[in-house]
C-alpha positions as a Markdown table, in Angstrom:
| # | Residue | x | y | z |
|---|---|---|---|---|
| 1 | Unk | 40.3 | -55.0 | -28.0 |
| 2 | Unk | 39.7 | -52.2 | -25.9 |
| 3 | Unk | 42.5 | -50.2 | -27.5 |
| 4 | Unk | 40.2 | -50.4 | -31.1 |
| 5 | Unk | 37.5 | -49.5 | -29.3 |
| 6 | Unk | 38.7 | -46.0 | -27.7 |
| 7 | Unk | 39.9 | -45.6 | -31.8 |
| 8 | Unk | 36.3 | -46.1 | -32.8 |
| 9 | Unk | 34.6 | -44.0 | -30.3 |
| 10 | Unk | 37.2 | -41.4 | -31.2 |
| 11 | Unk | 36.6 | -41.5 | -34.8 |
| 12 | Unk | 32.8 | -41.3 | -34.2 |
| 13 | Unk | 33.1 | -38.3 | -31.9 |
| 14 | Unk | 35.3 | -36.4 | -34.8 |
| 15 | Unk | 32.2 | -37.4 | -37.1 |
| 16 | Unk | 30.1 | -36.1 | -34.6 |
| 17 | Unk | 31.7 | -32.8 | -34.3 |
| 18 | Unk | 32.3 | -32.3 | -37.7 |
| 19 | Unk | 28.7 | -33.3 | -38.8 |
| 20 | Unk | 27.7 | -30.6 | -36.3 |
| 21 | Unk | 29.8 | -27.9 | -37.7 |
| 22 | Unk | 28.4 | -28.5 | -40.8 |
| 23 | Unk | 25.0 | -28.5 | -40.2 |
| 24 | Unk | 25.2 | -25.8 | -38.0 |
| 25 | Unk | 27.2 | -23.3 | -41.3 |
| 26 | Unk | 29.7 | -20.6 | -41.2 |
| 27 | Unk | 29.1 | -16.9 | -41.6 |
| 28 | Unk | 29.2 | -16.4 | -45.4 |
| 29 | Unk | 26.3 | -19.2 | -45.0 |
| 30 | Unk | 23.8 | -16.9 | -43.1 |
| 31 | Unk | 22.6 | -14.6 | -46.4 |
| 32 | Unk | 22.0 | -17.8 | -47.9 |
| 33 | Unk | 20.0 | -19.3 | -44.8 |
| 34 | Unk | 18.0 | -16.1 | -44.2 |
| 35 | Unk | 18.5 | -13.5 | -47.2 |
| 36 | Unk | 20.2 | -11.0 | -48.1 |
| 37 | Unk | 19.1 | -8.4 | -45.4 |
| 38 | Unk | 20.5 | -10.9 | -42.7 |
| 39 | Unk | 24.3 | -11.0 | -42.4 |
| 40 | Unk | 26.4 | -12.5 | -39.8 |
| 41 | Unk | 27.5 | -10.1 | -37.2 |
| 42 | Unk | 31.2 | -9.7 | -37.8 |
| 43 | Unk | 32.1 | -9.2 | -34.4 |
| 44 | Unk | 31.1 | -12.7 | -33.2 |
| 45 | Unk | 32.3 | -16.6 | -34.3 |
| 46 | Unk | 29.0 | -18.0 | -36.3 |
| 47 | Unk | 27.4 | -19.8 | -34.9 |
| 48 | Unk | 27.7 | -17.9 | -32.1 |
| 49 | Unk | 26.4 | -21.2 | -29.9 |
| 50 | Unk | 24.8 | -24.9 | -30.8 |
| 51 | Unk | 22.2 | -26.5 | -28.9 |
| 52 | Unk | 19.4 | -29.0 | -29.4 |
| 53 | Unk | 16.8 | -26.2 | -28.9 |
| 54 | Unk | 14.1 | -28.4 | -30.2 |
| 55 | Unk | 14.8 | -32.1 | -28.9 |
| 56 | Unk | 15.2 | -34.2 | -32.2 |
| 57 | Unk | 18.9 | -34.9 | -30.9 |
| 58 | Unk | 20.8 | -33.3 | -33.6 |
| 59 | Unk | 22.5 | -29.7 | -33.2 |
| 60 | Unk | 20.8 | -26.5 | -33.9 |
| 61 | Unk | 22.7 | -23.0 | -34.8 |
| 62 | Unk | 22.1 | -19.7 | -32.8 |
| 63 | Unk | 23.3 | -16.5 | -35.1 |
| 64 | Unk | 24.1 | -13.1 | -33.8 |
| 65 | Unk | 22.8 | -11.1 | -36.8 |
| 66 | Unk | 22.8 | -7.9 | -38.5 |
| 67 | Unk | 19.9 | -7.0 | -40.3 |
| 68 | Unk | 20.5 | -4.6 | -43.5 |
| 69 | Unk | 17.5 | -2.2 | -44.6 |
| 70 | Unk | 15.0 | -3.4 | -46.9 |
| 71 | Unk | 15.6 | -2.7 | -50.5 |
| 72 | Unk | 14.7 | -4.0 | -53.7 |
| 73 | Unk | 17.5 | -5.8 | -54.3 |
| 74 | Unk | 16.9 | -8.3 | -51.5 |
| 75 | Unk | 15.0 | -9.1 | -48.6 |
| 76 | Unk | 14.7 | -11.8 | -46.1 |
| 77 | Unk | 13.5 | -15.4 | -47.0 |
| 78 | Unk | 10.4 | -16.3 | -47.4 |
| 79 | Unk | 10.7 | -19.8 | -45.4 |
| 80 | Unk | 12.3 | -17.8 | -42.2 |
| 81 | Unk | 9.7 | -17.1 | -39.5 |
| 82 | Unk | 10.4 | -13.3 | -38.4 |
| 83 | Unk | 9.2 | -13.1 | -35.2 |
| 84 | Unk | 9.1 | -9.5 | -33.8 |
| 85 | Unk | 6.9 | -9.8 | -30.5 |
| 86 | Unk | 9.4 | -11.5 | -28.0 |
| 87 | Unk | 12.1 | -8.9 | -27.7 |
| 88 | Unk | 10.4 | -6.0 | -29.7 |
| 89 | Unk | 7.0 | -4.3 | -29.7 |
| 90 | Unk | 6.8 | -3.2 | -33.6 |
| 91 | Unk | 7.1 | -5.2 | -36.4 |
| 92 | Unk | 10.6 | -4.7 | -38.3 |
| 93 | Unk | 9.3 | -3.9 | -41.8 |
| 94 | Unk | 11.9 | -2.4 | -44.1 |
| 95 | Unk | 14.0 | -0.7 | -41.1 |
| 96 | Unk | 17.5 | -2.2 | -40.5 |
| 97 | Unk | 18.7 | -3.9 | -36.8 |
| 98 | Unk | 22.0 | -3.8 | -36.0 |
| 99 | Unk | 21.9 | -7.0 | -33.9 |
| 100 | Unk | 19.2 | -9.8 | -33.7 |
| 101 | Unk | 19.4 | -13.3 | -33.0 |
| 102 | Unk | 18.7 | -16.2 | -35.8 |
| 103 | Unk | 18.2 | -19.6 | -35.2 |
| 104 | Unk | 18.7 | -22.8 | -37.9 |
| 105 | Unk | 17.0 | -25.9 | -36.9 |
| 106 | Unk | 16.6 | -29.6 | -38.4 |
| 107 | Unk | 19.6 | -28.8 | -40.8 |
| 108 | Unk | 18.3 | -25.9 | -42.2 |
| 109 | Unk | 14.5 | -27.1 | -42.5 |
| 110 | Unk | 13.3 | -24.6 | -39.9 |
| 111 | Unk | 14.6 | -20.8 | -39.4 |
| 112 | Unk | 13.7 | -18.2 | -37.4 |
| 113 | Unk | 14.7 | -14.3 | -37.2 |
| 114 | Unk | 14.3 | -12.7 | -33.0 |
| 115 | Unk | 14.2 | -9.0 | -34.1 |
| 116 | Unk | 14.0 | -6.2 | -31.1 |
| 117 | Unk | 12.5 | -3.2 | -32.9 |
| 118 | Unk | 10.5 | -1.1 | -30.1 |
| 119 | Unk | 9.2 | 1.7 | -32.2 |
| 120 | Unk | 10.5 | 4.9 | -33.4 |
| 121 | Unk | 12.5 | 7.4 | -31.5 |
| 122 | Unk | 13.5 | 4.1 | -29.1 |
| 123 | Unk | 16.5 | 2.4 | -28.6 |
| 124 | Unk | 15.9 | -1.2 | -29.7 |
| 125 | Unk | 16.3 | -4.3 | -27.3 |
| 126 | Unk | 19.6 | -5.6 | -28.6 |
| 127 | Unk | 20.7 | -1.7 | -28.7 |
| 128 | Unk | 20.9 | -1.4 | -25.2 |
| 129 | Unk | 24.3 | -0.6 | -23.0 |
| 130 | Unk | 24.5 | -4.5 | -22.0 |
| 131 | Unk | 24.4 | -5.8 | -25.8 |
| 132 | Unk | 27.1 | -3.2 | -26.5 |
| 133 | Unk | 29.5 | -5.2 | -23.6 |
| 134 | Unk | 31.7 | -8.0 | -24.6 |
| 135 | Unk | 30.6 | -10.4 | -23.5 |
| 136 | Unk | 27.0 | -10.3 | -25.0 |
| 137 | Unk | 24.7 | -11.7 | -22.4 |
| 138 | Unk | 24.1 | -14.4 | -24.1 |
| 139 | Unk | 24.6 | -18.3 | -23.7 |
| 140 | Unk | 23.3 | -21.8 | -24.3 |
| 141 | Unk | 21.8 | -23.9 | -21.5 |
| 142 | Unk | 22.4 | -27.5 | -22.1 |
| 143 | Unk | 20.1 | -30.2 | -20.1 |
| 144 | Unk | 21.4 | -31.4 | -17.0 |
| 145 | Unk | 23.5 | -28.2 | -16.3 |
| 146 | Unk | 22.5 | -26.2 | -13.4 |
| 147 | Unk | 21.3 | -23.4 | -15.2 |
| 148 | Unk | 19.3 | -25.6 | -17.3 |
| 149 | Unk | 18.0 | -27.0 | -13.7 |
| 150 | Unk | 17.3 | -23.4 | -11.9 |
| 151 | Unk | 15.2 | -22.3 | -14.9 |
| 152 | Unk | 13.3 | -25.5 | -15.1 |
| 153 | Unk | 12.1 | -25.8 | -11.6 |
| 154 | Unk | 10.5 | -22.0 | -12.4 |
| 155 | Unk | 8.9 | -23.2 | -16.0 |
| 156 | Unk | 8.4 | -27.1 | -16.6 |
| 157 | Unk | 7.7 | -26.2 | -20.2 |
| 158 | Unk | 11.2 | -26.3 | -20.7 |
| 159 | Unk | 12.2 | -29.6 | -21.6 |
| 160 | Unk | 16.0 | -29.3 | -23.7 |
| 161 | Unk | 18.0 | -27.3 | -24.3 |
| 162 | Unk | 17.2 | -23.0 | -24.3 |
| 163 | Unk | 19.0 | -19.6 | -24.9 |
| 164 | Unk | 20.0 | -17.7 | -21.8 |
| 165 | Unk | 19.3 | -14.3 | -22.7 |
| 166 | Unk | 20.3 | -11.1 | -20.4 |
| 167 | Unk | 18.1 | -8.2 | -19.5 |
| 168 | Unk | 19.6 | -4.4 | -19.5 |
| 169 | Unk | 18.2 | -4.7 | -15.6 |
| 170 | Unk | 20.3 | -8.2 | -15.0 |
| 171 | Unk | 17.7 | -10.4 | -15.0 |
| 172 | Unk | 17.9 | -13.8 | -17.4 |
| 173 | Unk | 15.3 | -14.6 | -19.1 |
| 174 | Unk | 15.1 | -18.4 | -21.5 |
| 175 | Unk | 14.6 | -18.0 | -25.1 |
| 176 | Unk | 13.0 | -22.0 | -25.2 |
| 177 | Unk | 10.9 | -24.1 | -27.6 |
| 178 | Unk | 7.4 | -24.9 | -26.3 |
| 179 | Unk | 6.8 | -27.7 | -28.8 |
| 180 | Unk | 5.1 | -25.3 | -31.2 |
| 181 | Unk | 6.8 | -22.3 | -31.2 |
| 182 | Unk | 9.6 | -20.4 | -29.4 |
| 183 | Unk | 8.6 | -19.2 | -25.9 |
| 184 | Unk | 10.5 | -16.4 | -23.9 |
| 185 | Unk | 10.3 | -17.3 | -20.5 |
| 186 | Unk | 11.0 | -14.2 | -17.8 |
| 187 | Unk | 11.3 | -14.9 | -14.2 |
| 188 | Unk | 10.1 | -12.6 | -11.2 |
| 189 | Unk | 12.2 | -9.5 | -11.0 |
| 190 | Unk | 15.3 | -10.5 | -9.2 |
| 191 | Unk | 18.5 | -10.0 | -10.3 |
């Protein structure tokens, strides 16, 4: 009895997993997801992370994307939210990005595109020294681990799982959904 039981809630894990990866897509997927200007960055596994960002219990994909130049051959989709204000101070507009971040939720329903562009003649926010490092500073918090507990006792809005995103001065800030929208929370200057 207990013997068929470990089988079973090994078999439903492998499901599990494997409905994950799927939902969550491969590289040659991302074009698809978000257009042809967005392609996977080939220097990292995609997705680059998996985290129920906006609490409906299933998996979500984070992307570490490059962003082509606009052209009229192809553009970027029009259900993907761009949003350009979080990281960056300009709006992207036909102007390529060598690295951005791109998010799949609800199996594909819901995408969004984190660009960094912060006008001409500047270097843009994923373009900086730390984004050129391997690692990237970048990671999942999950709830319940303690870095999911340290930013939540400084922002109560965050309520599952967020991005951990690094600062060129070494300061984390959480990339998290509000309910509404995504939310970049940045605590008090302390590395």
């Amino acid at each position: 009895m207990r013997r068929l039981r470990n089988i079973a809630l090994a078999v439903a894990l492998m499901t599990g997993l494997a409905t994950a990866r799927a939902a969550a897509g491969q590289a040659d997927d991302v074009p698809k997801l978000f257009g042809a200007r967005v392609q996977a960055d080939t220097r990292f596994q995609a997705p680059f992370a998996t985290g129920d960002f906006e609490g409906d219990g299933r998996q979500d994909a984070l992307y570490l994307v490059t962003i082509l130049p606009g052209s009229a051959g192809g553009g970027i989709a029009r259900d993907v939210t761009v949003i350009d204000g979080l990281f960056g101070e300009q709006p992207l507009g036909t102007r390529p990005e060598k690295l951005a971040l791109a998010i799949v939720q609800e199996g594909g329903r819901r995408k969004f595109l984190f660009t960094g562009y912060q006008g001409e003649g500047v270097a843009d926010y994923f373009d900086s020294p730390v984004w050129q490092q391997s690692p990237v500073p970048i990671q999942t918090a999950t709830r319940g681990s303690k870095t999911f507990e340290d930013f939540q006792r400084q922002d109560r809005k965050i309520k599952n799982d967020f991005i951990v995103v690094g600062t060129e001065a070494g300061i984390d800030t959480a990339l998290f959904w509000s309910g509404s929208g995504y939310v970049l929370f940045q605590p008090a200057e302390e590395p």
